[in-house]
N, C-alpha and C positions, 0 to 999 in steps of 0.2 A: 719720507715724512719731513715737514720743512717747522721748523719749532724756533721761535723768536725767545729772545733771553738777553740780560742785560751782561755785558763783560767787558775786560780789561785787559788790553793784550801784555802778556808780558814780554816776550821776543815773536820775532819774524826771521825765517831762516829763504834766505832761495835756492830754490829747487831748481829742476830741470823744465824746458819750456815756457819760461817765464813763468811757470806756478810760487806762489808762496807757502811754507808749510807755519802756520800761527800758534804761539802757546799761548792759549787764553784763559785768563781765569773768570767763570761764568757765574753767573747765581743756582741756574737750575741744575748745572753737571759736574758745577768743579773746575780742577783744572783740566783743559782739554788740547788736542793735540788738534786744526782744523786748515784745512787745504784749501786754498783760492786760485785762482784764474787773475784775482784781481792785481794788479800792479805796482799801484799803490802810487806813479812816480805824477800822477796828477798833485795837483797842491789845493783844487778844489776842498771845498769844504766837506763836499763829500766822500771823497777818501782820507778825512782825517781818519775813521774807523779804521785805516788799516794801520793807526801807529798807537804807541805806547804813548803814554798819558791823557786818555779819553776815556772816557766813559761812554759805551752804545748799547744803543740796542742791535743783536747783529741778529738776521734770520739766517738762519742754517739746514743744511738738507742733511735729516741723519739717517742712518743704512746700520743697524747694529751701534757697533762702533766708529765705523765710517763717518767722520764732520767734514760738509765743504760746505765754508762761507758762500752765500749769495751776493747776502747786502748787507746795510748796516748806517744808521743811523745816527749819531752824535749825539748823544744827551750834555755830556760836558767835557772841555775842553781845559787841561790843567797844564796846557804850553809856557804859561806864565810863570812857571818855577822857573823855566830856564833864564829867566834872568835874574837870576840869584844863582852862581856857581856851587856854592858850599850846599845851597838847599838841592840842587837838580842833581847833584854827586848821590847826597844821601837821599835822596828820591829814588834814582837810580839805584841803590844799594839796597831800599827793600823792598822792590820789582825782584832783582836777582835773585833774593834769598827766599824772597813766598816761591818765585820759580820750582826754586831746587828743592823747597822743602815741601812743600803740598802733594800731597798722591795724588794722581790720573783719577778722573769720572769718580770721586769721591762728594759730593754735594757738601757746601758748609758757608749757606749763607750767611752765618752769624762773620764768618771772617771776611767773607765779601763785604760785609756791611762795615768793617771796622776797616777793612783795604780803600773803600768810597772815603769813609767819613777822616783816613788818617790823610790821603789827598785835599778831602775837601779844607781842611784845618790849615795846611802846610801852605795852600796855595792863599792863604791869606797872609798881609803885612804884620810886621809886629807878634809872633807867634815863637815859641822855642820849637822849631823843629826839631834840633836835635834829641830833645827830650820826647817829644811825641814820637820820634822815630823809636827811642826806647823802649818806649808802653806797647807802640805797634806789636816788637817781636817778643816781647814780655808775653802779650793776648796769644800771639801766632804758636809760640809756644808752647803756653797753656792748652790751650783747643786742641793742638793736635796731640796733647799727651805727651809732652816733652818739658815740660818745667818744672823743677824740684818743689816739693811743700816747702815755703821761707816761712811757713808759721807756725811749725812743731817740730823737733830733732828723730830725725828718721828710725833711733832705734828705741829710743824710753816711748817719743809719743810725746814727749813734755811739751807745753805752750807757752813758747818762749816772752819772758817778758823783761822789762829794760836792764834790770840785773844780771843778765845771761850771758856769758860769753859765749858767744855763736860763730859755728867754724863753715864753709863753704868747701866742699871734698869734691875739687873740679874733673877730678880725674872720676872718683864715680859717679858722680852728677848727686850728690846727696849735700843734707844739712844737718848738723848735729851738733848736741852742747860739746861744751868742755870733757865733763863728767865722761859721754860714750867717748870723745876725740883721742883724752887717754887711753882706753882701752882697746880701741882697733889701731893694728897694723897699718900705721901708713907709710910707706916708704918713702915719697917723694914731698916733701915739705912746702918743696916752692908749688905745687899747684891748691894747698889750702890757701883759700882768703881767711881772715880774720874781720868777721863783718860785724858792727854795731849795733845796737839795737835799733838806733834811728836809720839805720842806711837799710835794714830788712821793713823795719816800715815803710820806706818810702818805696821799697822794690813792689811788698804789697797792693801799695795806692797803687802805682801806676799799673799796674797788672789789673785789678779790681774796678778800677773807675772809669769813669768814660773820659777818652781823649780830651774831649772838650772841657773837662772841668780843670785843667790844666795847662792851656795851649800858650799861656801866659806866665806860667811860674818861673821863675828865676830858681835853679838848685845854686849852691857852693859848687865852684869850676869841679874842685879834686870831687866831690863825692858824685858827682853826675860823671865824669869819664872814667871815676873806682868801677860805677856802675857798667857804662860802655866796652870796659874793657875787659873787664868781667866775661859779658855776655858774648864779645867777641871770640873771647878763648873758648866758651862754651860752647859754639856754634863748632869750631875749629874742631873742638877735639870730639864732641859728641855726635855731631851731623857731618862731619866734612865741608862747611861749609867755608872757605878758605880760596884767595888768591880772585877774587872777584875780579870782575872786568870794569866794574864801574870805581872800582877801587885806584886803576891806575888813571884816570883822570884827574887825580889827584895831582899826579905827576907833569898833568901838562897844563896847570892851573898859571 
């Protein structure tokens, strides 16, 4: 059966025979694992569909679980980050992490839609990526069931308000006032944050809202990298997500 579908590759690995084996992230399937013949080593515009940062339509022959690429289309081309180093690094960093972090043939067009529109934003001038890259995995987290309640303390249930001191339990991924923080066993101090009430609001917004209603915001340096680094140790200790490859291009900047 040959089934056409919009996607985004996230890597290309080579195989034997000159085949390609493609991770792509699709509207209709998810992420998928899909095999080509194709090459790729044209610069034609029509194998841009075989790299990462485009958006196609690709038709695909499926057999069960069996995908191999036929063809594939171009609908849009977001080569243009790459001239911005800082922005193609962390473009490149949340390719990697939807990668790792998305289940196989799992369908979740709501996040395909936010993976387009968090491209579509970045590949414009004048925009905080860094920030939008935030909210990105703030959504990507939600959706898949992996992001703590930041709007009530995991064991009263309270609904934290500006008055609250609010603790972050990175180690078990939870959120809780003062009042519980005393009372559970925590052994390891340095992995609580001590978070604000304005800095759990703005975790909120940007998790809640649509990318676009902020592609422009300026945060305070410290409470925007409080927040990235946060989420970074998050990722580490909760997902395993650590030691990124697009990370060491950092290095050769």
């Amino acid at each position: 059966m040959i089934i056409t579908t919009e996607g985004i590759i996230f890597k290309s690995v080579k195989t034997v025979n000159n085949r390609l084996m493609l991770s792509v992230f699709t509207r209709k399937f998810g992420k998928i694992n899909v095999g080509t013949g194709l090459s790729g080593k044209n610069k034609k515009k029509t194998e841009l569909f075989l790299k990462p940062f485009t958006l196609s339509n690709y038709h695909i022959y499926k057999n069960n679980d069996f995908f191999n690429l036929n063809y594939g289309d171009v609908k849009k081309s977001y080569f243009d980050i790459g001239a911005d180093v800082d922005k193609y690094i962390m473009a490149s960093s949340i390719l990697e992490i939807s990668e790792k972090i998305l289940p196989e043939n799992v369908s979740s067009p709501k996040l395909f839609d936010d993976l387009v529109e968090y491209f579509d934003l970045i590949s414009q001038k004048k925009v905080n990526y860094s920030l939008i890259s935030i909210s990105y995995k703030l959504k990507l987290l939600k959706e898949l069931g992996y992001l703590p309640d930041f709007k009530s303390c995991v064991y009263c249930n309270k609904v934290f308000d500006s008055d609250d001191e609010i603790f972050f339990n990175l180690l078990e991924g939870e959120i809780l006032c003062n009042k519980c923080k005393k009372t559970q066993d925590i052994s390891n101090d340095t992995l609580i944050y001590d978070l604000k009430f304005d800095i759990v609001g703005i975790i909120n917004f940007l998790t809640d809202k649509s990318m676009e209603t902020f592609k422009s915001l300026l945060l305070e340096d410290e409470i925007q990298s409080r927040i990235s680094n946060m989420l970074t140790s998050y990722l580490r200790h909760h997902l395993s997500i650590d030691n990124l490859k697009s990370e060491s291009l950092f290095d050769c900047r």
